[in-house]
N, C-alpha and C positions, 0 to 999 in steps of 0.2 A: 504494500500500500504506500500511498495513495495511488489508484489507478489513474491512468491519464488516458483518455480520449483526443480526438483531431479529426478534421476533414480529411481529405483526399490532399487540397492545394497547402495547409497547415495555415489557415486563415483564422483556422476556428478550435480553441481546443476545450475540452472539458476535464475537469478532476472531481476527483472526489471522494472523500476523506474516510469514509468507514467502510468495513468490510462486506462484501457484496456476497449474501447469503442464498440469493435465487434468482435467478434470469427469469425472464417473462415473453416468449411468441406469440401476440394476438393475430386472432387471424380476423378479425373485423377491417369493416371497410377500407378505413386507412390506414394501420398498420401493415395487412397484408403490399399491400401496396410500397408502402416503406421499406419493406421486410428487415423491418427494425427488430434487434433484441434490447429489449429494455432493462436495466435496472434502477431499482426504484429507489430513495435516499431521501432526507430534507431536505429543502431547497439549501439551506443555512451550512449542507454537506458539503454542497457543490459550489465551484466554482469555474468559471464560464471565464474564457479570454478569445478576444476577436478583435479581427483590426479594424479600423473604422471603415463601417458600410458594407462589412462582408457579414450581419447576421441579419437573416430575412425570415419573419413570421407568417404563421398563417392560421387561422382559429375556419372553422362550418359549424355549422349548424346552430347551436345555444351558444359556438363561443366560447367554452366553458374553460380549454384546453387548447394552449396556443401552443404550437411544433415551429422548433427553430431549425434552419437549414445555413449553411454556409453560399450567402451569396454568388460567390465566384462558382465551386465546382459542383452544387447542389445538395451535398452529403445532407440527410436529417442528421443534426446530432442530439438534440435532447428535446424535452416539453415542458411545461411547466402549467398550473391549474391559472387561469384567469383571476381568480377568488383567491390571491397571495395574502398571505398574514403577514400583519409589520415582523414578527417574528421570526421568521424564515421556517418556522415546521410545518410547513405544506410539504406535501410531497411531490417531488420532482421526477421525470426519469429521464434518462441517458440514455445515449442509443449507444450499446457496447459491439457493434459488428464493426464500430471506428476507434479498439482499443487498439491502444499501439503495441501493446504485451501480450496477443492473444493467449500464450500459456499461465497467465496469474488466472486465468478465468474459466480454464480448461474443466479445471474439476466440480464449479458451478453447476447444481441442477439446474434444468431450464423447464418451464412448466408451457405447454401449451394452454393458453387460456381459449376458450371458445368465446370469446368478444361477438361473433358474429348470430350467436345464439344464445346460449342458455346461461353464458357467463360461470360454466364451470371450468376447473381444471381439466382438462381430460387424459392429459399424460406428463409425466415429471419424472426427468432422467438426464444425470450428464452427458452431453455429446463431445466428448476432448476434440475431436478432430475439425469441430465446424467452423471454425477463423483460424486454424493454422493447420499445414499438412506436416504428419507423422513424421519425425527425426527417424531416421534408420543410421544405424550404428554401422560404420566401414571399415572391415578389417583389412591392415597394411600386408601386402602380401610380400 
């Protein structure tokens, strides 16, 4: 820890300070779309760097839920609730498919949430391999 996040062009980076206990794949409208993995933290967790004019918002429907993207190369990198408390314990999430360490987060569960329907879990299991490919070990011959 702290894990760090970034766009693509490194415009835009995200941290954030406590230990990352469960990932989250929704498959509702516009996650799937994103095909963001999120982790979820207090806003007061995270801290958000970007250069000027390179973070672009976007809220539908109530609004409720503004998604920030890295202007220049589009990456979503986190969300934040519309409804912020001066205090910063709202909860935020990160989009960790732009962590720069894929391996600190290998052995995170990841929960598919059914966003699109019934709002249950439907499966929850680490996948190590899904932001970094398998290190194979090469013997010197």
């Amino acid at each position: 820890m702290p894990y760090t996040t970034s766009c693509h062009c490194g415009a835009v980076s995200v941290e954030m300070q406590r230990r990352i206990k469960k990932l989250t794949r929704c498959n509702c409208s516009i996650c799937r779309r994103y095909g963001a993995l999120w982790a979820y933290q207090q806003r007061k967790a995270i801290t958000v760097t970007a250069d000027k004019g390179a973070l672009k918002s976007y809220a539908w429907g109530k609004k409720s839920i503004e998604y920030f993207r890295c202007n220049n190369c589009g990456c979503i990198t986190h969300y934040e609730r519309t409804d912020r408390r001066p205090d910063g314990s709202d909860m935020s999430a990160v989009n960790m498919c732009n962590i720069i360490d894929p391996a600190s987060i290998a052995a995170v569960p990841i929960r598919l949430l059914d966003g699109a329907g019934s709002w249950k879990v439907l499966r929850e299991a680490a996948e190590p391999d899904l932001l970094g490919s398998p290190v194979e070990e090469r013997r010197e011959d």
